[in-house]
C-alpha positions in Angstrom: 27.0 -49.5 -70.6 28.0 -53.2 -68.7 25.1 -53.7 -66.9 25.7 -55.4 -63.7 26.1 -59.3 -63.4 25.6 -61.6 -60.3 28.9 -63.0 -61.3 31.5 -62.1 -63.2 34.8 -63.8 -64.5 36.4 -64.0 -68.4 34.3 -63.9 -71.1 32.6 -67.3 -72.3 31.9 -68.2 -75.9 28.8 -70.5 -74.9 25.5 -69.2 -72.5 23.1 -71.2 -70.6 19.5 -70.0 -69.8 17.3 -71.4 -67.1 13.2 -70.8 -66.7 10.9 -72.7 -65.0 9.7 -74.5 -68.4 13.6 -75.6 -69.2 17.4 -74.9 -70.1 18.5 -73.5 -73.4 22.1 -72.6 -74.9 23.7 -71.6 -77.5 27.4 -71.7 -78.7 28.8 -68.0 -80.6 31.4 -68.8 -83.3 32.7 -66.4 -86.2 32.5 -66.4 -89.9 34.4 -63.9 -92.1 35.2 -61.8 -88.8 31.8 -61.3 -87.8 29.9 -63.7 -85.0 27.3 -66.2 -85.7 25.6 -68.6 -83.6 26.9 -72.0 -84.6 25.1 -74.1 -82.5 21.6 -74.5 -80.2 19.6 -76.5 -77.6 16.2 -76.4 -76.0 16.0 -79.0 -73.2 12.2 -78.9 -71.3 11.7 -79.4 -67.8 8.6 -80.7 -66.0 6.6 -79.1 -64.3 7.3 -77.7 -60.9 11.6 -78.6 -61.7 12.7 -74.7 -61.3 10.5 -72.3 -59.4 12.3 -68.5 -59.8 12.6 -67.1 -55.9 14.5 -64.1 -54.2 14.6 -66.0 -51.1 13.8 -69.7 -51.3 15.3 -72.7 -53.2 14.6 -72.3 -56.5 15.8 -75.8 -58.1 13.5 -79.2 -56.8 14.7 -81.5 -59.1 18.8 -81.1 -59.3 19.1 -84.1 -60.8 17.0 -83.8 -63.6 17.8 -80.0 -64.1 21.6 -81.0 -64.3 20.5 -83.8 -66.5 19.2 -81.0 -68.9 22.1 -78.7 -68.6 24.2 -81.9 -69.9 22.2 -82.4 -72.7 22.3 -78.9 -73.8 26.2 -78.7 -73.6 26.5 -81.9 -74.9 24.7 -80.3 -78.7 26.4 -77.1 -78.4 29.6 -79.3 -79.3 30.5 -80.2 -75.3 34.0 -78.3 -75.4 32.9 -75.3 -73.4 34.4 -75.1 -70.1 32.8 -71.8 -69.2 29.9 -70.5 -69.5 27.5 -67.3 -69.5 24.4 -68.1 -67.2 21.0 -66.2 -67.2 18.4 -66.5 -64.8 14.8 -65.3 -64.3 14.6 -62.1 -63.0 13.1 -63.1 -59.7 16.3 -64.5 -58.4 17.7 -61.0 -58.1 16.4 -57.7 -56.8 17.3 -55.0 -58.8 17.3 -51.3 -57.6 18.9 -47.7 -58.4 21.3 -46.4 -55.8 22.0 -42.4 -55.5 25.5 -41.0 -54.0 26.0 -37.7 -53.9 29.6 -38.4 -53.4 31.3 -41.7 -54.8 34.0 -43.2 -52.9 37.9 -43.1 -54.6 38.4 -47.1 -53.6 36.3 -49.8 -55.4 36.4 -51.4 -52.2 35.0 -48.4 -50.3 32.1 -47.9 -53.1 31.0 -51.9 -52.6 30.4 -51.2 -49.0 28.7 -48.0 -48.9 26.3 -49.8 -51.5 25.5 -52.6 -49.0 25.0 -50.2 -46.5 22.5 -48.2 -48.3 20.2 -52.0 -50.0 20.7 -53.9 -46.7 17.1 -52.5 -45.2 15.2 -52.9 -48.4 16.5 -56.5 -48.9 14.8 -59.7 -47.7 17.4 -61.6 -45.8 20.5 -60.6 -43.9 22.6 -58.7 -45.9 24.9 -61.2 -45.1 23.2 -64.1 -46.8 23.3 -61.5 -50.4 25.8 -61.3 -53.5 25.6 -57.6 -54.0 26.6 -56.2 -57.6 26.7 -52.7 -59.1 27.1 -50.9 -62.1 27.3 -46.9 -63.0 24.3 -45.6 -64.2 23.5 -41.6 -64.9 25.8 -39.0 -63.6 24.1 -36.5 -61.1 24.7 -33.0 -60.6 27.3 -32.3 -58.4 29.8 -35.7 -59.4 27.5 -38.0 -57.6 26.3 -40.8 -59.7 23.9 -43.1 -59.8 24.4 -47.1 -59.7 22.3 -49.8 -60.9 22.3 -53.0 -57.9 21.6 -56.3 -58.3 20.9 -58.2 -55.4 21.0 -62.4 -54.9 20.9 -64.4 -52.0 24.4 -66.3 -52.7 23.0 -69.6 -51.7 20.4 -69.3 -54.8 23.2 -67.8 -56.7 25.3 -71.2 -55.8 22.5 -73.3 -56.8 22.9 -72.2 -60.4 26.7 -72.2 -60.1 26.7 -75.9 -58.8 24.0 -77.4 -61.2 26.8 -76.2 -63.9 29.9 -77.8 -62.1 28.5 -80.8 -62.1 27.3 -80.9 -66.0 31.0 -79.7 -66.1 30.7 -76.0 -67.2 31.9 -73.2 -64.9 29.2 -70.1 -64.4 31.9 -67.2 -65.9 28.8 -65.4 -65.5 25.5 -64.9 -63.6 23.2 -62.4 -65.0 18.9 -61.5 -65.6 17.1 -62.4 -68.0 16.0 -59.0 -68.9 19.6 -57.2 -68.3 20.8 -59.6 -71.0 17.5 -58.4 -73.3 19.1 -55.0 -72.6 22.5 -55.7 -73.7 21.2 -57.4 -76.8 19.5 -53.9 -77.9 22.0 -51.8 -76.7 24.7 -54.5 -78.7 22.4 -54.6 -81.9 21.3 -50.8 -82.5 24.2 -48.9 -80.8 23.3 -46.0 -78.9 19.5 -45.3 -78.6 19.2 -42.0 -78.7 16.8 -40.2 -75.8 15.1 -42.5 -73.2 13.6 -45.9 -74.3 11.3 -48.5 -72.7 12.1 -52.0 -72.7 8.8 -54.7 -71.8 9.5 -58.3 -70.9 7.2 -61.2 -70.2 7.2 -64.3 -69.0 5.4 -67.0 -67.8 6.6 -66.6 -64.4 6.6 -62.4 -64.3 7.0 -59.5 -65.9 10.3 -56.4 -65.8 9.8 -53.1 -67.0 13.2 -51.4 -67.8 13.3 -47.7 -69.0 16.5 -46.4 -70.2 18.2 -42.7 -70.9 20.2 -43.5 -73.9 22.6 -46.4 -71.9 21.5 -45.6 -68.5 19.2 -47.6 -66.8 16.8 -45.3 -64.7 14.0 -47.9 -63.8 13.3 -51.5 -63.5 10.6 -53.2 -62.1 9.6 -56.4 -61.8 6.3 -58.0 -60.9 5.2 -61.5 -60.4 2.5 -63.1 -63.1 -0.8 -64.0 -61.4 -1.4 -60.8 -59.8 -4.6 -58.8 -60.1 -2.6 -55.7 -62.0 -2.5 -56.7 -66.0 0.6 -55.8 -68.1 -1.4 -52.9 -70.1 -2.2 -50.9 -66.6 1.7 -52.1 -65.4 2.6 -50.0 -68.9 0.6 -47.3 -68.1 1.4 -46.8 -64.9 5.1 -46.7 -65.4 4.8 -44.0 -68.4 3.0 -42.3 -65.7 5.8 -42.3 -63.0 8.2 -41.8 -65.8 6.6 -38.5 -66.8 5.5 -37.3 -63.2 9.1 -38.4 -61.3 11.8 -38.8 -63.9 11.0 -35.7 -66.3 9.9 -37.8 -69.5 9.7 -36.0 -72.2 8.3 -39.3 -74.4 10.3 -42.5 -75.7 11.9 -42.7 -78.7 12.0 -46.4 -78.7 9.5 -49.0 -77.6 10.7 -52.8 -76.9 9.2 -55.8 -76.1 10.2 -59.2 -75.4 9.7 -62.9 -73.9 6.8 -64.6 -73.9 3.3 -64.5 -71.5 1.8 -67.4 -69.5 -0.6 -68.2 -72.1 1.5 -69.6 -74.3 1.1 -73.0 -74.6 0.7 -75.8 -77.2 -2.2 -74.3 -78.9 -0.9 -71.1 -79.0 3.1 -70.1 -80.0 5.4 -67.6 -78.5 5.6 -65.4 -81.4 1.6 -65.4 -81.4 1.7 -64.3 -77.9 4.0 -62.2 -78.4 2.8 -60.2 -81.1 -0.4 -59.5 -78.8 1.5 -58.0 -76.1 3.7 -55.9 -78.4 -0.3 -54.7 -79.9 -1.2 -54.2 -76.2 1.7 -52.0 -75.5 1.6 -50.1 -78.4 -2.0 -49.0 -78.3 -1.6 -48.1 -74.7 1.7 -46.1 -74.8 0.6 -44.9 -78.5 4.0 -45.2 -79.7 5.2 -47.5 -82.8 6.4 -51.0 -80.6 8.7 -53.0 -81.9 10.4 -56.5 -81.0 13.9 -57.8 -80.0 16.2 -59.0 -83.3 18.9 -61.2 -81.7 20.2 -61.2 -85.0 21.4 -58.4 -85.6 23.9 -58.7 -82.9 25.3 -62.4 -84.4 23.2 -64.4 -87.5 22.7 -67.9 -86.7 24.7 -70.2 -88.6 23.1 -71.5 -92.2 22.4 -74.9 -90.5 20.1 -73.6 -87.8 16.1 -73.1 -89.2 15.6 -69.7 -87.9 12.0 -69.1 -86.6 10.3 -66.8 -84.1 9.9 -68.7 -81.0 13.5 -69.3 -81.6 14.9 -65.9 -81.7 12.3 -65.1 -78.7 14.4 -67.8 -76.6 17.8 -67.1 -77.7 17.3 -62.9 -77.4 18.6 -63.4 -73.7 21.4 -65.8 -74.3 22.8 -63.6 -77.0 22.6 -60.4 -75.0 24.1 -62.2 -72.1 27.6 -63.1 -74.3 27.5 -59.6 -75.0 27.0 -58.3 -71.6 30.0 -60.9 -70.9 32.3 -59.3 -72.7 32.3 -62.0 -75.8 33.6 -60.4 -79.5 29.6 -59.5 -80.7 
């Protein structure tokens, strides 16, 4: 499964990942036929520099945020002229559309998928970049399709913060779409349905799949008074109850939580949400391996918090259509 993109064009070799604490790259390369990650960057931003919105601006500083996108290109080798781009998940609004009948024309199928997100969405439909994958076949030859939904002008804020560090966006995809391509990419097909948890500082997305069809995603904003354990639960409730769960054969997590900080590492924080999610689902919890999909080059010092931030940017080349 291609899960759906903001933006699509050919496939990049280099991906660019924005979050409110900074920009991060890498550059994909190939040794002996197979793929390796042959270069990286981590540029911080300050405070307050990228806030993640559906429906406001969501970059304050575009000088200093290009600035960073510059530096990053410039120690992935700066040849790249296009570029994979993920974002947080709160720039999109992700939801499951159910036709009983699909539409012959491509064209026809785009429209009647407008049609059916414009109430739900939080501006004129007009304003929104609409994008939408196949997901599960229904009874009957309907189908159902997995939408992402951007306001184009936030989509173009992304798009022109590249331009001028002189990098095209090939791509716009999530954060945790891109986490699901890098699973899908390292394990091949996960048999039964599987549950996919990622955190961030800014919010939270559960994604449950049935092998590679996405049949849930939600996404919830950190700071609010429901905590990730009860989020868990609740969704293996829904899942059982609404979607005929009969029990996950596979339990992911991902990212990092808002308590990270200086005192305490990514990996650390991580390792306590994958604890938290385990003894409330009950079921063995395991963590993203980026490489497994493409090995980072013998140069590169390999640690946790740096396959935690490159998981996306890896899953996002592969989403793109890169040789991984």
């Amino acid at each position: 499964m291609r899960l759906p993109s903001i933006l699509r064009t050919a496939a990049p070799s280099v991906a660019i990942q924005f979050t409110s604490r900074g920009v991060s790259g890498i550059a994909l390369g190939r040794r002996g036929g197979a793929p390796v990650v042959a270069a990286h960057a981590v540029e911080p931003l300050p405070a307050g520099a990228i806030t993640p919105s559906l429906t406001a601006q969501n970059v304050a500083d575009r000088r200093g945020v290009v600035r960073a996108v510059s530096r990053v290109l410039e120690r992935l080798g700066g040849r790249a002229r296009r570029a994979a781009v993920v974002v947080p998940d709160s720039v999109a609004k992700v939801s499951l559309v159910r036709l009983d009948a699909v539409p012959p024309r491509a064209a026809d199928l785009g429209q009647l998928i407008r049609w059916h997100v414009r109430k739900s969405a939080p501006f004129p439909i007009e304003e929104a970049q609409v994008t939408c994958s196949p997901g599960a076949a229904l009874p009957g030859g309907g189908r159902e399709y997995v939408v992402a939904l951007a306001r184009a002008q936030v989509v173009r804020e992304f798009e022109g913060i590249c331009a001028e560090a002189g990098v095209h966006a090939g791509l716009v995809d999530l954060a945790t779409l891109s986490l699901v391509n890098t699973v899908l990419v390292a394990n091949g097909p996960v048999p039964g349905d599987w549950l996919l948890v990622h955190v961030t500082p800014d919010y939270g997305s559960i994604v449950i799949l049935r092998g590679e069809d996405l049949i849930f995603f939600r996404n919830r904003a950190e700071g609010t008074d429901e905590s990730l354990p009860d989020l868990v639960h609740q969704t293996a409730m829904y899942y059982e109850d609404r979607l005929s769960g009969a029990g996950f054969s596979r339990v992911v997590v991902a990212g990092v939580g808002a308590e990270a900080g200086p005192s305490v590492s990514a990996a650390t924080t991580l390792e306590s949400i994958r604890r938290q999610v385990e003894a409330r689902l009950g079921v063995k919890t395991e963590t993203v391996d980026p490489q497994r999909v493409a090995r980072f080059s013998d140069r590169i010092a390999v640690d946790p918090e740096l396959t935690i931030t490159m998981a996306p940017l890896i899953g996002a080349l592969a989403g793109a259509g890169a040789d991984v």
